[in-house]
DRENFI-477000 format. One record per residue (C-alpha): y, z, x. Coordinates in steps of 0.2 Angstrom, whole numbers, padded with zeros to 4 digits, always signed. Example, Ala and Ser with C-alpha at 12.3 -4.5 7.8 and 13.67 -1.06 7.14 Angstrom:
2
-0022+0039+0062/-0005+0036+0068/
This chain:
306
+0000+0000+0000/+0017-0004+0007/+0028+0011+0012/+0041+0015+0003/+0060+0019+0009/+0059+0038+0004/+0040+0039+0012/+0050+0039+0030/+0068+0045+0026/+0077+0053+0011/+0083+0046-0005/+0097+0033-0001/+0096+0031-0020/+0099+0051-0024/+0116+0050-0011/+0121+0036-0021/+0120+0045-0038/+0127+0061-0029/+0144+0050-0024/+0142+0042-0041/+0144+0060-0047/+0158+0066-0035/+0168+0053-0036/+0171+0055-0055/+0170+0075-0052/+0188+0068-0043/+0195+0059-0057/+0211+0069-0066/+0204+0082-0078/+0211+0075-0094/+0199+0060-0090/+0186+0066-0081/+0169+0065-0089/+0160+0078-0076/+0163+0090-0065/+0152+0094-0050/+0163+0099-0034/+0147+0101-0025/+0137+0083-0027/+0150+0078-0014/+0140+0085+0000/+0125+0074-0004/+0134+0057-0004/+0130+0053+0013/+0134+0036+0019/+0143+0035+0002/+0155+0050+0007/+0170+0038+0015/+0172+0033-0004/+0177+0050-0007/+0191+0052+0005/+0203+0051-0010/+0204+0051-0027/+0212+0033-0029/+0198+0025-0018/+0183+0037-0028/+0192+0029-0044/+0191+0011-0038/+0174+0013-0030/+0167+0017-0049/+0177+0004-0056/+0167-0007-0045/+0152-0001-0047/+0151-0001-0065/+0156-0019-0065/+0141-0022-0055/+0129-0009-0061/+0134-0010-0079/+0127+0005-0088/+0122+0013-0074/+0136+0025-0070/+0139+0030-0086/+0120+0037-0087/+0120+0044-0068/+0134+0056-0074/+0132+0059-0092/+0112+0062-0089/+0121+0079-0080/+0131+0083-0095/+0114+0082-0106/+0103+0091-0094/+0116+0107-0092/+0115+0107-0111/+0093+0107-0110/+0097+0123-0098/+0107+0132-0106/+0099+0131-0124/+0081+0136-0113/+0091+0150-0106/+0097+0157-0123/+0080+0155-0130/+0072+0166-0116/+0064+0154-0104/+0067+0160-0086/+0058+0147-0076/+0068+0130-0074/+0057+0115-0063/+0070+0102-0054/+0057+0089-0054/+0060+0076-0042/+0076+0086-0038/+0085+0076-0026/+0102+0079-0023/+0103+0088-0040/+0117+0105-0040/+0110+0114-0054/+0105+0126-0046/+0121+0130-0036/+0133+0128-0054/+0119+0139-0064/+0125+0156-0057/+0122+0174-0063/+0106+0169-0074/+0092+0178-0070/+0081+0164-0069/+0068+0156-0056/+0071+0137-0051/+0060+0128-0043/+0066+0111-0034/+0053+0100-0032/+0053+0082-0022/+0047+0074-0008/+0048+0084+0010/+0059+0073+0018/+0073+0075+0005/+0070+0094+0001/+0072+0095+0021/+0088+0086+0021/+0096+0093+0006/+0092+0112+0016/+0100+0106+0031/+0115+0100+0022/+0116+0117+0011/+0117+0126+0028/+0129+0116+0036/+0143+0121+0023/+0137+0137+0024/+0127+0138+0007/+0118+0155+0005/+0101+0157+0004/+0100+0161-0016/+0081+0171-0020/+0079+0163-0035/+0077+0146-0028/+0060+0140-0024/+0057+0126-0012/+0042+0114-0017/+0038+0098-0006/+0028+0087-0018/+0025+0067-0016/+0020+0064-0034/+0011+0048-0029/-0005+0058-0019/+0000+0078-0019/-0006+0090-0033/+0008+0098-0042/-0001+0113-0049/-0006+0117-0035/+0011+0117-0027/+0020+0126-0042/+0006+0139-0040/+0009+0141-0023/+0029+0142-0024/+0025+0156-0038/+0026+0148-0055/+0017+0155-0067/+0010+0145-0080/+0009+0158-0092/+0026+0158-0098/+0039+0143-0106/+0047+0134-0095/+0061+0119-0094/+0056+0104-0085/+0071+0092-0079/+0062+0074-0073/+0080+0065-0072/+0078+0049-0061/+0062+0049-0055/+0050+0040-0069/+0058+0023-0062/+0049+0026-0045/+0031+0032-0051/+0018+0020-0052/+0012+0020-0069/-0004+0030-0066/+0005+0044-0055/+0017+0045-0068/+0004+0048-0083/-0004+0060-0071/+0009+0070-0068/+0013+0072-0088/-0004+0077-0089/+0000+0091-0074/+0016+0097-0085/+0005+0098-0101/-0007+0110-0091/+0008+0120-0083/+0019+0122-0100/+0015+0137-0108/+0020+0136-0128/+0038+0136-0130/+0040+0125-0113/+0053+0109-0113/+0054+0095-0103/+0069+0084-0101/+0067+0065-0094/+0073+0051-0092/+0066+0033-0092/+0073+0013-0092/+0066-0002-0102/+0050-0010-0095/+0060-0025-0091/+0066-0015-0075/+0051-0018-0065/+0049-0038-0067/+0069-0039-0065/+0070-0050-0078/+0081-0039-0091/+0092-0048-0103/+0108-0037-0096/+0115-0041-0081/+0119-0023-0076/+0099-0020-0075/+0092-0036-0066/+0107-0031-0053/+0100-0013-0052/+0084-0018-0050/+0086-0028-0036/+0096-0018-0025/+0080-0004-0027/+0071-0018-0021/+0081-0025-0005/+0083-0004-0002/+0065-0001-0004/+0065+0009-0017/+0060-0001-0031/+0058+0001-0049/+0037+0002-0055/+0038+0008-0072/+0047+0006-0086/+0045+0010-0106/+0051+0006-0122/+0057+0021-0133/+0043+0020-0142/+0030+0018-0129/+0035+0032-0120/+0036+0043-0137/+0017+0039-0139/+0012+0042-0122/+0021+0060-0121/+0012+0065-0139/-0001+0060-0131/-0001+0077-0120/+0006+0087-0136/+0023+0086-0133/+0032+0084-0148/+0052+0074-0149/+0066+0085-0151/+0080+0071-0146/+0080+0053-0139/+0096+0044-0134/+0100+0029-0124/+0116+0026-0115/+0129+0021-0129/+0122+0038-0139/+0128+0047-0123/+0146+0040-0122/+0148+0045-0140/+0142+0061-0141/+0152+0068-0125/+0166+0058-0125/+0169+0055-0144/+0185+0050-0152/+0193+0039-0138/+0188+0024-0129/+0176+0026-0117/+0181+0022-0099/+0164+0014-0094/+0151+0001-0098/+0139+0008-0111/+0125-0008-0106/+0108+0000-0116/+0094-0002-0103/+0091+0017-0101/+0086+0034-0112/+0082+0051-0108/+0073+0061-0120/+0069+0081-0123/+0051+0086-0131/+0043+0102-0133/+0026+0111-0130/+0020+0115-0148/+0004+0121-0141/-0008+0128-0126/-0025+0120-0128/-0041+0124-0122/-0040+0112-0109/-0024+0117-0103/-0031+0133-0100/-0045+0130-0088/-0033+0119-0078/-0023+0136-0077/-0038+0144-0069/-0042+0129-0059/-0025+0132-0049/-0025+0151-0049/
């Protein structure tokens, strides 16, 4: 199998969604549609476009040309995900799993919860996001728990179990940017990981783009473009889904829809009533389901990683 980009060095993807986010973390306040000061340290070869404000604004404006769509979901998916986390934290659930965390910051902007996190990815980018936090001088914070994980051939229950999770009680799942990468069969298996890890109670937030992705052949521009710069970066796109399909295939593992939205249902429902300042192009979703249930099943693969 040919070696991936991220199998020899870290994400360039997850500094490029990092800078997406800073750069419109610098945007004025009356306008800005996120703030995360922290993504800024993750940009990496992207940070020169951070030097200032003007030049972060025109660097989007760029972008979203280009990758129609895409910027508006890289930021608003942030929005979505905070929400998941703090609804599972006033319900109760004090485990939260950064699945494929990347250059993620919840768990520097969720402060004063008393909650485990877990941040799972592949080695290389866990080791480069820790020597990035101690460069500037992050502290060391107890209730992160660091978990190297290639989804493609590493077992995650057994890592989670390893890092301390404990299977036993809800938890939230955030999987934001990561289906895109999996082969189909490693991402199939690792639903059927989560379904043996999630307690009753558990949720899991993921997001997911049309099947389309993969061949490159999508009717909108923004997509095909997208898709072919994973390519030529060696990270490319190997699955895709349709609402539908991926609705089946999680029920499949009985977890049961709680919300579904593609990227013109994000602009509306955090920046409604005004004109939104991006391309809304519809060629990606993210959806929250929920663990109804623990089966007999899951529970012998409890014992199987204890």
């Amino acid at each position: 199998m040919k070696r991936r980009r991220i199998d020899h060095r870290p994400s360039l993807t997850a500094q490029f969604n990092a800078a997406q986010r800073a750069a419109e973390s610098l945007q004025p306040a009356d306008r800005r549609l996120l703030d995360d000061r922290y993504s800024r340290m993750y940009a990496g070869r992207f940070a020169p476009l951070l030097a200032l404000p003007p030049l972060a604004r025109a660097s989007l404006r760029a972008s979203d040309r280009f990758y129609t769509g895409l910027h508006t979901h890289v930021v608003l998916r942030v929005r979505y995900t905070d929400d998941a986390c703090r609804q599972a934290i006033d319900a109760g659930i004090d485990q939260i799993v950064l699945l494929g965390a990347g250059f993620d910051t919840t768990s520097l902007r969720i402060k004063d919860v008393d909650v485990s996190i877990f941040e799972v990815d592949a080695p290389l980018t866990l080791r480069k996001k820790l020597r990035i936090n101690e460069s500037k001088n992050i502290p060391v914070d107890s209730r992160i728990r660091w978990v190297p994980c290639d989804f493609e051939h590493d077992p995650l229950p057994q890592r989670l179990a390893e890092a301390g999770f404990d299977p036993s009680r809800p938890c939230l799942v955030t999987w934001i940017g990561v289906s895109f990468y999996l082969t189909p069969a490693a991402f199939e298996r690792t639903v059927a990981d989560l379904a043996g890890l999630s307690a009753a109670g558990s949720r899991l937030v993921l997001d997911y783009g049309d099947p389309e992705i993969v061949t490159g052949d999508h009717v909108l521009a923004g997509a095909r473009r997208t898709s072919r710069s994973g390519r030529q970066g060696g990270e490319p796109y190997r699955s895709g889904f349709t609402p539908k399909g991926l609705t089946t295939l999680l029920a499949k593992y009985d977890f049961t829809e709680c919300d579904h939205v593609r990227v013109p249902d994000l602009a509306r429902r955090y920046a409604p009533g005004g004109q939104f300042p991006y391309s809304t192009d519809d060629w990606i979703g993210i959806v929250t389901v929920q663990r109804l249930n623990s089966n007999r099943r899951d529970a012998r693969n409890h014992a199987d990683i204890s």
